[in-house]
C-alpha positions as CSV (number, residue, x, y, z in Angstrom):
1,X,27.5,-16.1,3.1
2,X,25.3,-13.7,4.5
3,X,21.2,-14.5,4.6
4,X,18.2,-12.0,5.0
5,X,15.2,-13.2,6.6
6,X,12.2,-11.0,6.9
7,X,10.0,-10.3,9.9
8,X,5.9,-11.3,10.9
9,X,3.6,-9.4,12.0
10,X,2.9,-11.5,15.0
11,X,5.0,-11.1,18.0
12,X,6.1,-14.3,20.1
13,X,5.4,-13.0,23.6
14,X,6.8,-16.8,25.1
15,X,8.8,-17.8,27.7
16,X,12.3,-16.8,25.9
17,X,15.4,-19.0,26.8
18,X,18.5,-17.6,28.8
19,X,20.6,-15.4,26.9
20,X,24.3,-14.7,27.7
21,X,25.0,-12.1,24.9
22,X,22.8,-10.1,23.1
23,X,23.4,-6.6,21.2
24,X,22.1,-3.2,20.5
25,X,20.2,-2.0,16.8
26,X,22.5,-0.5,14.5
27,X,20.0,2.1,13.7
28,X,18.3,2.4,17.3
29,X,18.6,6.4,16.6
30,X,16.6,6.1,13.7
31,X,14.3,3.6,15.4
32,X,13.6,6.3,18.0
33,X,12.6,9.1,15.4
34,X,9.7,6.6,13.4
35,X,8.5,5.8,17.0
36,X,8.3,9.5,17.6
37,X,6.4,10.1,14.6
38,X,4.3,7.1,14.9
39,X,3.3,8.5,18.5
40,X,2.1,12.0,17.3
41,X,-1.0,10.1,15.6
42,X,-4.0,9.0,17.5
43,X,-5.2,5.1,17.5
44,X,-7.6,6.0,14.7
45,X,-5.0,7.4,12.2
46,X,-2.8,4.7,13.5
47,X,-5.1,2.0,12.3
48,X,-5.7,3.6,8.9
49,X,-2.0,3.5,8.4
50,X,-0.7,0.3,9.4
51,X,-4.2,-1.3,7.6
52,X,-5.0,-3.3,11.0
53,X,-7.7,-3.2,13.7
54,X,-9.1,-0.5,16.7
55,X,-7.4,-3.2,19.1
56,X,-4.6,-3.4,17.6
57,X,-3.7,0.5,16.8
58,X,-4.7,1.2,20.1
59,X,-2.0,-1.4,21.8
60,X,0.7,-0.4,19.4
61,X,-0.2,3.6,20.1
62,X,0.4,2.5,23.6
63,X,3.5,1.1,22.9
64,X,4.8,4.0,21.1
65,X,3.7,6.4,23.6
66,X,5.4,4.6,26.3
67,X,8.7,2.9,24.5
68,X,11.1,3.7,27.0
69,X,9.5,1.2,29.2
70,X,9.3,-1.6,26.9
71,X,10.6,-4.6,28.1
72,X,13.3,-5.7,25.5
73,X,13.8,-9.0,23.9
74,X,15.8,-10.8,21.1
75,X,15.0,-9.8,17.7
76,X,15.0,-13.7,16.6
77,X,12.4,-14.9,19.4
78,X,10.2,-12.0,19.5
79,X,9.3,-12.1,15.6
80,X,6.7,-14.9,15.3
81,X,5.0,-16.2,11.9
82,X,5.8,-19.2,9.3
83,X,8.9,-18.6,8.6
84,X,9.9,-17.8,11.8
85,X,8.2,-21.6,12.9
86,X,10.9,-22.6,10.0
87,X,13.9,-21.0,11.7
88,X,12.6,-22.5,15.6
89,X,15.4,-20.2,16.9
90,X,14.3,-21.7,20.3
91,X,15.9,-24.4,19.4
92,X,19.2,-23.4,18.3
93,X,22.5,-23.6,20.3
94,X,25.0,-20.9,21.7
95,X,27.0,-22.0,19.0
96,X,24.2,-21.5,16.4
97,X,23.1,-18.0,17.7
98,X,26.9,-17.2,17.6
99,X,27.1,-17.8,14.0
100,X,23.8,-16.2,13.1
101,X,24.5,-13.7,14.8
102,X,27.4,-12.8,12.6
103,X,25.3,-14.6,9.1
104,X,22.3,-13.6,9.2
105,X,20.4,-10.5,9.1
106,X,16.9,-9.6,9.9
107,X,15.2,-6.9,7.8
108,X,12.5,-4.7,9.9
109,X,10.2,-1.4,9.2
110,X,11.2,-0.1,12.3
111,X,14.9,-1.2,12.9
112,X,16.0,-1.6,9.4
113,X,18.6,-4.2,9.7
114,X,19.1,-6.3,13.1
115,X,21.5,-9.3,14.2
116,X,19.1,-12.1,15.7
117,X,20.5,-10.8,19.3
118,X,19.9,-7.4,19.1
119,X,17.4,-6.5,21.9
120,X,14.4,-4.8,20.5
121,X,10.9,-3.3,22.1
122,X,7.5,-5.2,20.2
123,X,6.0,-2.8,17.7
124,X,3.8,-3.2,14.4
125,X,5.3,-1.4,11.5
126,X,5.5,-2.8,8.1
127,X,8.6,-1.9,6.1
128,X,5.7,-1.2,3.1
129,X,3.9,1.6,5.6
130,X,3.3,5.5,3.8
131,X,5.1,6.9,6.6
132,X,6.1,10.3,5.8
133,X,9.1,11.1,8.2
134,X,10.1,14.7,6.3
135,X,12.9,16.2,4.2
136,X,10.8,14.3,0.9
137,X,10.6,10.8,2.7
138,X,7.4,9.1,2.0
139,X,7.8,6.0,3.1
140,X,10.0,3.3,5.0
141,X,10.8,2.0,1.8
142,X,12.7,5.4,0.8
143,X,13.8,6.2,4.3
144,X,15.6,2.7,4.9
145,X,17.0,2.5,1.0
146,X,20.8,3.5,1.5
147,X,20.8,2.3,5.5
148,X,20.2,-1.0,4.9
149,X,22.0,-1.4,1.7
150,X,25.4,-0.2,4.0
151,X,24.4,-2.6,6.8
152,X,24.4,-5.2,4.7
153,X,27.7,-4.2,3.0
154,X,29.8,-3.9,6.6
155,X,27.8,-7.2,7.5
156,X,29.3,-8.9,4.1
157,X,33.1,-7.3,4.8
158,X,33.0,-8.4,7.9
159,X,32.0,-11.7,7.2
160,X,34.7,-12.3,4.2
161,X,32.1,-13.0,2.0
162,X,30.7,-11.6,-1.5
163,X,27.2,-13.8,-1.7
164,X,23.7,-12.8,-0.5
165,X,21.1,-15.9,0.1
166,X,17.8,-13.8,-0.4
167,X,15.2,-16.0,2.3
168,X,13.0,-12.4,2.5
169,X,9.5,-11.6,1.3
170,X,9.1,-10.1,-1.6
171,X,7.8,-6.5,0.1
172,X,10.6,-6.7,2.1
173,X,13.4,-7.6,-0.3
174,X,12.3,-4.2,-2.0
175,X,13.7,-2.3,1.0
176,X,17.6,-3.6,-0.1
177,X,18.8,-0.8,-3.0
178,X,20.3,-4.0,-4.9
179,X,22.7,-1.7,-7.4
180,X,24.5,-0.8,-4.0
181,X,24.8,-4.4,-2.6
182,X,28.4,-5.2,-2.9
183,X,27.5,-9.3,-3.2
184,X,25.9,-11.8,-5.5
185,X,22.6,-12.5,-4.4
186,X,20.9,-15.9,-4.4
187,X,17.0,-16.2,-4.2
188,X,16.3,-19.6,-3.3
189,X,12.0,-20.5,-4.6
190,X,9.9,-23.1,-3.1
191,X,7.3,-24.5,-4.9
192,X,5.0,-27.8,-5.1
193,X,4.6,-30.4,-8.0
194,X,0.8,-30.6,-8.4
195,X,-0.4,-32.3,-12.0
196,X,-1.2,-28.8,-13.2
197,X,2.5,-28.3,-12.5
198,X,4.9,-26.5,-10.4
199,X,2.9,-23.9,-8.1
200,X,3.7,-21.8,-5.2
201,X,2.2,-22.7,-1.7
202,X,2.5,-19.7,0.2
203,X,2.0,-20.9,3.6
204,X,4.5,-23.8,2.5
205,X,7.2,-21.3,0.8
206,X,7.5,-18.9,4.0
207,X,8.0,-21.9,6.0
208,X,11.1,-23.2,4.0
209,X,12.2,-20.0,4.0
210,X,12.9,-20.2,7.7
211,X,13.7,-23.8,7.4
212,X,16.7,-22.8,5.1
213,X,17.9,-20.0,6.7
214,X,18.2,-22.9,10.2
215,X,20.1,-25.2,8.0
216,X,22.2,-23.0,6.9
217,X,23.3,-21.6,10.1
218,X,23.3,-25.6,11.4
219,X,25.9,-26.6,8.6
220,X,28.0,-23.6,9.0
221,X,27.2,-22.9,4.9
222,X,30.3,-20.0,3.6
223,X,29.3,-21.4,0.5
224,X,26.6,-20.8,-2.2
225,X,27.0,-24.5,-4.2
226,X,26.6,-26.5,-0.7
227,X,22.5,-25.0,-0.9
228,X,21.9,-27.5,-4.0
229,X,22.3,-30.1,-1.1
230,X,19.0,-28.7,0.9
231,X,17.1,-32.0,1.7
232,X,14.5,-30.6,4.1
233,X,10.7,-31.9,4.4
234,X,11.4,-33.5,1.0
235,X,12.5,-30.1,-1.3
236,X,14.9,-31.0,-3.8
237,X,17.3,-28.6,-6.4
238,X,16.0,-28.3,-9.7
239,X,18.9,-27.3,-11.9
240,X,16.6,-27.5,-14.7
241,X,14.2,-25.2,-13.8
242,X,16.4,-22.6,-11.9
243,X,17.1,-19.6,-13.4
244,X,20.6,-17.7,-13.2
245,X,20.7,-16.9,-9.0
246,X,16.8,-17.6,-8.6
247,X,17.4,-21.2,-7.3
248,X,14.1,-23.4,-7.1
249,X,13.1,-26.0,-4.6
250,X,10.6,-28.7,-5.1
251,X,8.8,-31.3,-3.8
């Protein structure tokens, strides 16, 4: 199986653990022409687009302006956020990061597709930014469209396998251009059993999220049915209440 996980917006700047192989972007060319549009626009525009503060559009304008002398780091410990506290990829063994690296797939607005290793520079861009980048391209979603939908297509080949465990956010998720996804994809839902029912806890949902995505790279999953078995901080299958390949947890 192959699994997509999307990226925070926070950036873990911690002490990272020793690394003895780590990788390159697929799309680092393309990386490099968004950061060199992204660095023609001032810290004011730059707020205004990525919908954030002065402070912050005036570190990552500095960041942009000066890429080339970013200090590069792991894809899987620089990301920071819920789900990311779900994965604890600090955590994980050689032999863990070996097999993610070849499982599991992280979507980004900047780098479209990365491998947990692959060495990136920290950066704010949301894959739902209205980044015009030219020839009719208004936004990231539009510009990464066909990109990531081959990524994820060589990733599955190469992996031997025809099933895609969907562990992204919904915003993200909308980046994949599904009718050219050569796979079956799975969306595993997490939800809580309250007396008015079965309800989504956001904070709670993005957390398992991450949480799956670790025990699926811990059990080595290459198959779909072995998910039903996902036991963690009390989240149970309900066949019952699953839909097709949207497949919910509960607890």
């Amino acid at each position: 199986m192959l699994t997509v996980l999307s990226p925070a917006k926070n950036l873990n700047e911690a002490t990272l653990p020793p690394m003895r192989a780590t990788s390159l972007p697929v799309f680092n060319g393309q990386a490099l022409e968004l950061v060199g549009k992204l660095r023609k626009l001032g810290p004011a525009r730059l707020a205004t687009l990525l919908a954030t503060s002065p402070k912050l559009a005036e570190l990552n304008h500095a960041r942009y302006c000066d890429w080339g002398k970013a200090l590069l780091k792991p894809a899987v410990f620089l990301y920071d956020g819920e789900a990311y506290r779900g994965l604890h990829a600090a955590t994980l063994d050689e032999d863990d990061l070996r097999f993610a690296q070849q499982h599991l797939r992280l979507l980004s607005g900047l780098y479209g597709v990365l491998r947990p290793l692959d060495l990136i520079a920290p950066h704010r861009l949301d894959i739902s930014t209205k980044l015009p980048v030219g020839r009719g391209i208004k936004d990231l979603y539009a510009y990464w469209a066909d990109p990531i939908a081959e990524a994820l297509n060589r990733a599955l080949r190469k992996s031997g396998s025809k099933v895609l465990v969907n562990l992204a956010s919904a915003e993200y998720f909308r980046s994949i251009r599904l009718e050219r996804v050569e796979a079956r994809v799975l969306t595993p839902v997490f939800k809580e059993s309250t007396p008015r029912g079965l309800r989504t806890v956001v904070m709670h949902a993005k957390h398992q999220r991450g949480a799956m995505a670790r025990w699926i790279i811990q059990h080595r999953l290459m198959e779909p049915e072995a998910l039903k078995d996902y036991r963690a901080d009390g989240y149970r299958f309900e066949p019952e209440e699953s839909t097709g390949d949207v497949w919910l947890f509960a607890r």
